[in-house]
N, C-alpha and C positions, 0 to 999 in steps of 0.2 A: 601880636602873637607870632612867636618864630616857630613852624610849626617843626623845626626839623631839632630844636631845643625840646619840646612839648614830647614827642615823637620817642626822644632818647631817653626822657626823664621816665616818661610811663613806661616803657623797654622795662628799663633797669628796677623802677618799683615792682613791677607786680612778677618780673622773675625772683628779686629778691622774698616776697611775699611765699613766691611757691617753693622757696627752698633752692632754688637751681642756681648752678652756677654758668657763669657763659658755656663752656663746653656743654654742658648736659642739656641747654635749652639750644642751641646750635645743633647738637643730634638730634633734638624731637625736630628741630623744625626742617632739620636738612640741607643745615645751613652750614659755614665755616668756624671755628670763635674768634679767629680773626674779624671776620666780619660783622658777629655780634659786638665785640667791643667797638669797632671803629664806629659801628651805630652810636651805642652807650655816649663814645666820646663825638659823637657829634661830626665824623670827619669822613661819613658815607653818606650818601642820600641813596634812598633803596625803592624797589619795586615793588608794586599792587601785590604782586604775587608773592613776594617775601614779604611784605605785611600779612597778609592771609597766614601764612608759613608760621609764623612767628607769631601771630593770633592764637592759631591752631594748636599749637606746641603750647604755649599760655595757659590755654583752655579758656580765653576770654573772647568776645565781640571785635572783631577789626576796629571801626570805630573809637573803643576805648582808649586804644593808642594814640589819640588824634585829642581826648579830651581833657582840657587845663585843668 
């Protein structure tokens, strides 16, 4: 399992699922959308706390990001 593949796919699923696009999920979480997309594409590796960030803004479990 490449967890930073898994990581990026679940990102971009369940922002898609909420309607949001990279900028407006990058605002809830108080992030960059640069930053969200180079997640998406796989070409960041990111922090505890911007996982939380980006959970948070989601409305889902940290965790889930993490699960195949």
């Amino acid at each position: 399992m490449d967890i930073l593949k898994v990581f990026a796919k679940n990102v971009r699923k369940y922002r898609i699922a909420k309607h949001l696009s990279q900028e407006q999920l990058a605002e809830k979480a108080g992030l960059h959308r640069t930053y969200i997309s180079a997640i998406e594409c796989e070409r960041r590796n990111i922090s505890i706390d911007n996982v939380q960030h980006i959970a948070n803004a989601l409305e889902i479990e940290a965790y889930l990001l993490f699960v195949e």
